[in-house]
C-alpha positions as CSV (number, residue, x, y, z in Angstrom):
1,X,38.4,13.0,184.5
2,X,36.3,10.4,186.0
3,X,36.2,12.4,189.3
4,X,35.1,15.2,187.9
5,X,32.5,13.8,185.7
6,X,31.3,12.0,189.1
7,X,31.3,14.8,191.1
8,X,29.4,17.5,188.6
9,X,27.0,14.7,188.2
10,X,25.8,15.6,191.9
11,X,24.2,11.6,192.2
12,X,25.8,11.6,195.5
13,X,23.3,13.6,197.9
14,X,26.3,14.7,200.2
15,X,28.1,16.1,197.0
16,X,25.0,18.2,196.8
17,X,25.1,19.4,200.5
18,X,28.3,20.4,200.5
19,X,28.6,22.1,197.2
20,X,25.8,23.9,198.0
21,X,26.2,24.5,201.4
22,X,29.6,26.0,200.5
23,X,28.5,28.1,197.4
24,X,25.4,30.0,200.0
25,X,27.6,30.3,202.8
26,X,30.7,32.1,200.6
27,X,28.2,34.2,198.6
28,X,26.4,35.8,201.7
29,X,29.6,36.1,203.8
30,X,30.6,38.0,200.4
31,X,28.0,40.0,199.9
32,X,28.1,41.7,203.2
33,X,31.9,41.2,203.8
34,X,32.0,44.0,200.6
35,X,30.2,46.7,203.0
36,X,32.5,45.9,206.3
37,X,35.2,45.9,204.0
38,X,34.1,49.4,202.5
39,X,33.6,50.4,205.9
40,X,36.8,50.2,207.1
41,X,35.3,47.3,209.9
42,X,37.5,44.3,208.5
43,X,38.5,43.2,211.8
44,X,34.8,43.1,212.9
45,X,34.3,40.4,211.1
46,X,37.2,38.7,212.9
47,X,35.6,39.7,216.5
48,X,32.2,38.0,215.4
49,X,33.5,34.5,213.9
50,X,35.3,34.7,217.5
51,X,33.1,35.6,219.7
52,X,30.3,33.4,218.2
53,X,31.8,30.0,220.0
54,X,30.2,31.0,223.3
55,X,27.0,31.3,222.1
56,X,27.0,27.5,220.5
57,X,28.9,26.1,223.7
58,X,26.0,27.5,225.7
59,X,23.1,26.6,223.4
60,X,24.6,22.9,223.2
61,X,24.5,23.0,227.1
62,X,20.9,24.5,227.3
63,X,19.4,22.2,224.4
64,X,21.4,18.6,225.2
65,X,21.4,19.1,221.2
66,X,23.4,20.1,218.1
67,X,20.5,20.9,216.2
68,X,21.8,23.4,213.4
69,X,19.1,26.5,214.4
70,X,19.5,26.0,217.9
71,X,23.0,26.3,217.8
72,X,22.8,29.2,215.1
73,X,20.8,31.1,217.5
74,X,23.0,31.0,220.4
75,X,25.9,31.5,217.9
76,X,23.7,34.7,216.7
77,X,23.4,36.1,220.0
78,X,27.0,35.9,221.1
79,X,28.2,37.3,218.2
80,X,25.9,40.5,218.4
81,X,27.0,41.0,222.5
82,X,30.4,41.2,221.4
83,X,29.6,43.9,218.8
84,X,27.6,45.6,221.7
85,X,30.6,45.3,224.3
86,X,33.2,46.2,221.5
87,X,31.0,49.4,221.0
88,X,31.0,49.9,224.9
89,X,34.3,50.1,225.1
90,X,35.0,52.2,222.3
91,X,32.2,54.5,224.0
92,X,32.7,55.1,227.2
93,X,36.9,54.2,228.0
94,X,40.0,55.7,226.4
95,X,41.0,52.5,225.0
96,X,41.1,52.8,221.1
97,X,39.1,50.9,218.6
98,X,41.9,48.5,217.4
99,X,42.8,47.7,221.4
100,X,38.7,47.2,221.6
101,X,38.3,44.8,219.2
102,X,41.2,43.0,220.0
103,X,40.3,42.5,223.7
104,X,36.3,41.6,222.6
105,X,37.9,39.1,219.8
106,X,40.2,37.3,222.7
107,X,37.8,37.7,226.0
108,X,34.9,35.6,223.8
109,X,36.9,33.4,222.3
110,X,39.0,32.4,225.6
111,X,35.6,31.7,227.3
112,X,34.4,29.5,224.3
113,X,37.2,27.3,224.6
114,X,36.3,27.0,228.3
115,X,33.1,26.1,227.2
116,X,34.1,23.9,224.5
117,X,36.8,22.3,226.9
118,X,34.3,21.6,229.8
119,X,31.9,20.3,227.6
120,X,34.6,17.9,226.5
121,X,35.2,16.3,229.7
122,X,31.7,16.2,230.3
123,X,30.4,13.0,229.7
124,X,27.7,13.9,227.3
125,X,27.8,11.8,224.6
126,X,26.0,14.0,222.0
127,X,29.2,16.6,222.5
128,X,31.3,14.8,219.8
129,X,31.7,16.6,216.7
130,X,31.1,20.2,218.4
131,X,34.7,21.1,217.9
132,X,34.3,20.9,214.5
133,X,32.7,24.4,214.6
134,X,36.3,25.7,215.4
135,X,38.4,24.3,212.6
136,X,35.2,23.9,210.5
137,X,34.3,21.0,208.4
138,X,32.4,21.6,205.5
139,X,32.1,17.8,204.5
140,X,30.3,16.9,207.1
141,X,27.6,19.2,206.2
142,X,24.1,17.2,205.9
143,X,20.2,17.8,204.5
144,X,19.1,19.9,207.8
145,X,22.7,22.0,207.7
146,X,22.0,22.8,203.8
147,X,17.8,23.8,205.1
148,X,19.2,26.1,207.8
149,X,22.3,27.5,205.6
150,X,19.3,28.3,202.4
151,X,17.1,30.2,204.8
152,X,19.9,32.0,206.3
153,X,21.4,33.1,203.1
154,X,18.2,34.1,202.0
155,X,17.8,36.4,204.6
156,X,20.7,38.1,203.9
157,X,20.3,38.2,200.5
158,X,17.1,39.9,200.6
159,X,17.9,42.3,203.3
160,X,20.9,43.4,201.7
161,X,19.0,43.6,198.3
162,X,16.2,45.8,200.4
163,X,18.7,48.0,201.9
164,X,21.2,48.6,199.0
165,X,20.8,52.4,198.7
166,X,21.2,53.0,202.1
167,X,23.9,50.2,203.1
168,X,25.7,52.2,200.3
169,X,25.5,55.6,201.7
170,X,26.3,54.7,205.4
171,X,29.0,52.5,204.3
172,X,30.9,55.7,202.0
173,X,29.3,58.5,203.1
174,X,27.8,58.0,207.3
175,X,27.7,61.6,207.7
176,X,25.7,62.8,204.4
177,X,23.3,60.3,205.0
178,X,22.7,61.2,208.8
179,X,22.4,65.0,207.5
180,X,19.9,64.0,204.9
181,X,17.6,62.2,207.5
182,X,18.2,58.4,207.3
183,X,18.2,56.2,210.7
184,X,22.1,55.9,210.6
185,X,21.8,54.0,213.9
186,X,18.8,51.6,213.1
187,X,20.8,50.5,209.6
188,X,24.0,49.7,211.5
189,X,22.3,47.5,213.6
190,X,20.4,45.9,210.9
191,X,24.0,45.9,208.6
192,X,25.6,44.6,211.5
193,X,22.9,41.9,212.3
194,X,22.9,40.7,208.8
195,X,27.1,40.2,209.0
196,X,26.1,38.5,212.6
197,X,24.0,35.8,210.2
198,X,26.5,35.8,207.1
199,X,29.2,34.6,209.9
200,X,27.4,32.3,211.8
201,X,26.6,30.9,208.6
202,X,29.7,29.9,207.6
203,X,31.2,28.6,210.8
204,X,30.6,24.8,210.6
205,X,32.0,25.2,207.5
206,X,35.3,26.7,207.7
207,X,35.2,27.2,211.6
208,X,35.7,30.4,213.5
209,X,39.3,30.6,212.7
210,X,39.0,30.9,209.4
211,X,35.9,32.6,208.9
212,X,36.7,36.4,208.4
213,X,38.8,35.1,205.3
214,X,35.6,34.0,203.8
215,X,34.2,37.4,204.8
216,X,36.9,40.0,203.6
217,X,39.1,38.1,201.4
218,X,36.6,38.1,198.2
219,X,36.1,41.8,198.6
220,X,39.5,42.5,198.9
221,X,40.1,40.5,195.7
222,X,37.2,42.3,193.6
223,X,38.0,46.0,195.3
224,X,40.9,45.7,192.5
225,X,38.8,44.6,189.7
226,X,35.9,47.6,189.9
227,X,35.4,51.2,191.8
228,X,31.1,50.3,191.3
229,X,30.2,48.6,194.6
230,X,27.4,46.7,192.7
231,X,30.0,45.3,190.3
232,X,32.3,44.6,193.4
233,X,29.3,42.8,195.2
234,X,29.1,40.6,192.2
235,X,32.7,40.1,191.6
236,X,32.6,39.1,195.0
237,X,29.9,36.5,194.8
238,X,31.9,34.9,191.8
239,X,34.7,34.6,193.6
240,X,33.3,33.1,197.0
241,X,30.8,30.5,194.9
242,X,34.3,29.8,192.7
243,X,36.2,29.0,196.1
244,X,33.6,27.0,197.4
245,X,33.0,24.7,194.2
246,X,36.5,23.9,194.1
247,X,36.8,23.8,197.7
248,X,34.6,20.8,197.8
249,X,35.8,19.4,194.2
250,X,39.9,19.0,196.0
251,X,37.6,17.8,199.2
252,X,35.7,15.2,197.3
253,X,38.8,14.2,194.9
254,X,41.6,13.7,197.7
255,X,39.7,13.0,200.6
256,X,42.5,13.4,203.3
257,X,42.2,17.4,201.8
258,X,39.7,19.3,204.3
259,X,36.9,21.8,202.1
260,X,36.9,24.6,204.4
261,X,40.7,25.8,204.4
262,X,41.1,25.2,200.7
263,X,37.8,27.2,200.4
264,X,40.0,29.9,201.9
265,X,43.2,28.8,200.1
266,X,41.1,29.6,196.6
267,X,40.4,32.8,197.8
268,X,43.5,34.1,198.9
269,X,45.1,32.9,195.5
270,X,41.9,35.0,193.6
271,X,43.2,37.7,195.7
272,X,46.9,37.5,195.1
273,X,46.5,37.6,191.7
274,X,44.2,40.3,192.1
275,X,46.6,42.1,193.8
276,X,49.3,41.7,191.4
277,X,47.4,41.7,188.0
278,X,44.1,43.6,188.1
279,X,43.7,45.8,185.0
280,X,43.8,49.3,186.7
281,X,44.8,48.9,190.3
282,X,47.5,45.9,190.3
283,X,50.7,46.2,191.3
284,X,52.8,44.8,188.1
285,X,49.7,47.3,185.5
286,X,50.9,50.4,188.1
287,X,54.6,49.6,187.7
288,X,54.0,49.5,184.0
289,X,51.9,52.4,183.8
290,X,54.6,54.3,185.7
291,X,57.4,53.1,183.9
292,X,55.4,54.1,180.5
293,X,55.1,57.5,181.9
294,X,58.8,57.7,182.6
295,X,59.7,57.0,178.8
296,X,57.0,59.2,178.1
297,X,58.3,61.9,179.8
298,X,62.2,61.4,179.2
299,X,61.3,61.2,175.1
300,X,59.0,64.6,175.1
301,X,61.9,66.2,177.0
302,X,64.8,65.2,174.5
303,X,62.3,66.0,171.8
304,X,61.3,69.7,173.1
305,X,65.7,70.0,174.0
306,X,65.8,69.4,170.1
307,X,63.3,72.0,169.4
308,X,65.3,74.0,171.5
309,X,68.8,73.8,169.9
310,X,67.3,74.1,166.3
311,X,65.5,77.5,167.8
312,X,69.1,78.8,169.1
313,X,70.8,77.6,166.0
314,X,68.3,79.0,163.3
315,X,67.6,75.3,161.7
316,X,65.6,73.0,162.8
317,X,67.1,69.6,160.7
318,X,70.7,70.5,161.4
319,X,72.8,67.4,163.1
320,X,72.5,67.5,167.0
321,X,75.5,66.4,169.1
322,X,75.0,64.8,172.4
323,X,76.8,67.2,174.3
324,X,74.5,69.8,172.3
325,X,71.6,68.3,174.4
326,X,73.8,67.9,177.9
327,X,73.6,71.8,177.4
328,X,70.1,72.3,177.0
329,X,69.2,70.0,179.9
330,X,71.0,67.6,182.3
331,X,70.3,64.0,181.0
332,X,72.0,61.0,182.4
333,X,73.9,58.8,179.5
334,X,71.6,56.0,181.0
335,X,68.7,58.2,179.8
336,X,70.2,59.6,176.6
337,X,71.1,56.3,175.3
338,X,67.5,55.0,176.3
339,X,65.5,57.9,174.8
340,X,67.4,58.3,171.5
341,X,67.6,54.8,171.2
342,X,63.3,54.7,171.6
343,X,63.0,58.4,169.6
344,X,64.7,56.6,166.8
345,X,62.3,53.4,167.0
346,X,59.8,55.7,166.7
347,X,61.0,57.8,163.7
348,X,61.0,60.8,165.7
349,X,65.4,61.3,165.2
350,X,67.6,59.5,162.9
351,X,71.2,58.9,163.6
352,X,74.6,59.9,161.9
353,X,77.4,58.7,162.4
354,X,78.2,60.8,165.7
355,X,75.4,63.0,165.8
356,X,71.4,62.5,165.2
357,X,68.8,65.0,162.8
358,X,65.5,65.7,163.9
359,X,62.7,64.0,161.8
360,X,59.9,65.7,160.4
361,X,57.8,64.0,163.1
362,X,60.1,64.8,165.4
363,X,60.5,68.2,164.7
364,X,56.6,68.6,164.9
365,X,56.0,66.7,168.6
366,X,58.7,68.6,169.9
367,X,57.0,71.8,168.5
368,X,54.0,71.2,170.1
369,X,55.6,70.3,173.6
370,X,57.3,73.4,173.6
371,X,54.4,75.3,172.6
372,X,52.3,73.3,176.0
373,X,54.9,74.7,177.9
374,X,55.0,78.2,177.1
375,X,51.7,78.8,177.4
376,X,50.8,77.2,180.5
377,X,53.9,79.3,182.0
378,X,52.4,82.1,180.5
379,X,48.8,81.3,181.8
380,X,50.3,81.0,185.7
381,X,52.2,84.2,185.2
382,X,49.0,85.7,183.9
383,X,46.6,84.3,186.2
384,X,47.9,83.2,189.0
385,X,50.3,86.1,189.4
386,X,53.6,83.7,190.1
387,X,56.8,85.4,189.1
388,X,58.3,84.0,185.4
389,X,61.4,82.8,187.4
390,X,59.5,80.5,189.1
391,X,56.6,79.2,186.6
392,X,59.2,76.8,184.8
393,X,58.8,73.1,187.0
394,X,54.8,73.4,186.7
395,X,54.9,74.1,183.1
396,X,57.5,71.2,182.7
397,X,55.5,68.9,184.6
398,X,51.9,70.2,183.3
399,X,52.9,70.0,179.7
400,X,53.0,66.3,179.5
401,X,49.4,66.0,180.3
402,X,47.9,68.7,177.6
403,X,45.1,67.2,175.7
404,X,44.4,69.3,172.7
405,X,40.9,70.0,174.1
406,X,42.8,72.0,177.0
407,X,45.2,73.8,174.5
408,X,42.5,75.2,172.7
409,X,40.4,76.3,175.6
410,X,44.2,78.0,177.6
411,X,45.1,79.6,173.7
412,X,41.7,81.2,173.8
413,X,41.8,81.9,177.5
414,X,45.6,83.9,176.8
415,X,44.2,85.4,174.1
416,X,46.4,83.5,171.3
417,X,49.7,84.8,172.2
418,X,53.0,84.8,170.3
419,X,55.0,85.2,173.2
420,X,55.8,83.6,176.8
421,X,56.3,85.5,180.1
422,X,60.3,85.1,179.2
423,X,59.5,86.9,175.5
424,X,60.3,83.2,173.8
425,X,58.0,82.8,170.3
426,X,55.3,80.5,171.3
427,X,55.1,78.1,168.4
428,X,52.4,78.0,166.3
């Protein structure tokens, strides 16, 4: 508790530089990682972090210096060649866009460990520290890093915030926005050099390794949460400033514990659960939304079979034998036992001691199922010309998924009929 106190208390100026250094580089890598990522151009991202280790080998050679901007510039340029040759390649050869950005991400990185490695073994004694820009390492951040990371973000920030509309409509929509007269070509470049920044950001941070985590991985996570891109840019910065405050907190409280990889290790837990538990889009509320539509389904079918055997038999609340119901339709026992075990929770069927008896609620659901179903077979016969003999799987599929709205709207439509293409009453 003491450590945390300590470290929210900020009285240690390198607490300050790397919290914040962390929080601006994670918020602009998420902010524009949301537009590659709705783009489809996730692996760009990967390709830049790459190729930007050239540029800061060569800018460390040119300058003698590791001077943040200096390098950043270098690191800048590199990044947007490889987005040029990438394009080139893509352009004007046969080779695919995945084989292109896989030969741009490995060409620029093998020459930047060349780089890197001759600068090693060259004697200059300023070198040391320079690798750090491949693995990253966040707490080593200092005053002049968190100057150059505010101005950086900044930029990006406001460019992005500038451009929304049309980042938006190039990102979902590149043709309808090229037919409607926007610049398709300047805004790439400008989307593509703001990316450029947001990943050479974030490099001495989390090194170029790592760095397209930090790029895709937050809008991955909030992709599940919301289908409003300003929501997910949001959701996005939450999750990137989250990862890098307690990136730096596990940094700061077990020292041997590096800030950039847990930065990323933060993340990818944000997104698992994402994944798994997001209200509309994760994968244990689908499986339960399936498996409620199942029950659904198997208890408005053993309701309408009921309907069905009281029509045949002339009474409605007469006792119903489970080979009654085999007849009507071909239930499983797994299924039988399942649904009239749930109808009866319900208080839709009671049971006997063999048999079961329709409940007045029952009786009235399974009406009305019915009812959907003969007059959507009677609107496809009717309107869509498909013989009777064939109209029964749509209706038995369709009927599930009536509101009442629609019923109204198809009884008007038919004309209120009393009978369906096969000359069954249509319940009323």
């Amino acid at each position: 508790m003491e450590t945390l106190i300590e470290f929210f208390s900020f009285k240690y100026p390198n607490i300050k530089y790397v919290v914040f250094g962390a929080v601006l580089l994670s918020i602009s890598s998420a902010v524009v990682g949301c537009f590659t990522f709705i783009k489809k151009k996730s692996l760009v991202g990967d390709v830049i972090s790459h190729a930007v280790l050239p540029g800061i080998c060569i800018s460390f050679m040119i300058s003698g210096s590791k001077d943040p901007f200096l390098l950043i510039i270098g690191a800048f340029i590199s990044g947007w060649i490889s987005i040029i040759v990438m394009d080139a390649i893509i352009q004007n050869t046969k080779i695919k866009e995945d084989a292109a950005t896989g030969l741009s991400l490995s060409v620029f990185f093998g020459i930047g460990i060349l780089l890197m490695t001759y600068i090693q073994h060259s004697g200059n004694a300023s070198q040391s520290g320079l690798d750090t820009f491949l693995f990253g390492k966040a707490a080593a951040l200092v005053g002049k890093d968190l100057v150059a990371f505010s101005i950086i973000a900044f930029i990006v920030l406001i460019t992005v915030f500038a451009f929304y509309k049309e980042f938006k409509l190039i990102s979902f929509d590149p043709n309808f926005a090229r037919v409607i007269g926007l610049p398709i070509k300047k805004l790439e470049m400008v989307l593509t050099s703001v990316t450029v920044l947001a990943v050479v950001t974030g490099i001495q941070a989390v090194g170029v390794v790592l760095m397209a985590a930090m790029l895709i991985t937050p809008a991955a996570a909030a992709r599940f949460w919301t289908n409003r891109l300003s929501k997910m840019i949001l959701l996005a910065s939450v999750f990137g400033a989250f990862s890098g405050v307690s990136g730096a907190y596990i940094s700061y409280s077990a020292p041997s514990m590096p800030t950039g990889p847990w930065m990323v290790m933060i993340l990818s837990i944000i997104a698992l659960f994402s994944f798994f538990f997001a209200p509309r889009k994760g994968i244990v509320v689908r499986q339960w939304r399936r498996f409620s539509i199942r029950r659904q389904l198997l208890e408005e079918n053993l309701l309408k079979a009921f309907y069905r055997i009281g029509e045949n038999s002339g009474e409605h609340y007469s006792v119903v034998a489970v080979d009654d119901i085999r007849l009507i339709r071909n239930f499983s026992s797994a299924q039988l036992v399942k649904g009239l075990r749930k109808l009866k929770t319900h208080g839709y069927v009671k049971k006997t001691s063999q048999n079961w008896l329709l409940t007045k609620e029952g009786f009235e659901k399974g009406k009305r199922i019915t009812r959907l179903h003969r007059l959507w077979e009677l609107y496809l016969t009717k309107y869509l010309r498909i013989a009777p003999d064939h109209v029964h799987e749509d209706a038995d599929t369709i009927e599930h998924v009536i509101t009442p709205e629609l019923e109204a709207r198809l009884e008007k439509l038919l004309e209120y009929p009393t009978s369906d293409p096969h000359s069954s009453e249509i319940p009323k």
